[in-house]
C-alpha positions in Angstrom: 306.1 180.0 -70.7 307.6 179.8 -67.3 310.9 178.6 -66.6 311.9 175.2 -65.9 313.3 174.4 -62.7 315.2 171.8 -61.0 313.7 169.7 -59.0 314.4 169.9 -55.2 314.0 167.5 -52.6 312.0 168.4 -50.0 314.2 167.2 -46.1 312.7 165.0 -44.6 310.9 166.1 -41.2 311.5 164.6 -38.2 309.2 163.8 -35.3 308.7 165.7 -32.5 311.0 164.8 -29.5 308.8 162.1 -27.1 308.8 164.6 -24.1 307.4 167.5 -26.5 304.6 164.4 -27.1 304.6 164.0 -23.2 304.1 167.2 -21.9 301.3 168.1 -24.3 299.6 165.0 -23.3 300.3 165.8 -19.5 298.8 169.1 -20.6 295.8 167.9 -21.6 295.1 165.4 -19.1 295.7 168.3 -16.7 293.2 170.7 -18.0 290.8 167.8 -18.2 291.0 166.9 -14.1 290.7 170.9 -13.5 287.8 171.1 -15.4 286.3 168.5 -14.2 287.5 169.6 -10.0 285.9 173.0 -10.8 282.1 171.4 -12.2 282.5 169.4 -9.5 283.3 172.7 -6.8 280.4 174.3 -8.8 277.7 171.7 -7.9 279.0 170.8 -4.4 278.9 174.2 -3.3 275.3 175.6 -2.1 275.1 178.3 -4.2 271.1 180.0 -4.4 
């Protein structure tokens, strides 16, 4: 039978700081507007 133990509250955890939140979503919208320069490059250049 294993042992009985007592019973431990787990801390609470807290939310990510709002420029952690920020800079990911600068991060993405970043990546996003590269992606879409370089497609853009891509079919503007006249490549045969």
């Amino acid at each position: 039978m294993p042992a009985i133990e007592p019973f431990v509250p787990r801390p609470k955890e807290e939310p990510p700081p709002r420029l952690v939140r920020l800079r990911f979503i600068l991060a993405m919208v970043l990546t996003v507007a590269l992606m879409i320069g370089v497609v853009a490059l891509f079919m503007w250049l006249p490549i045969f």
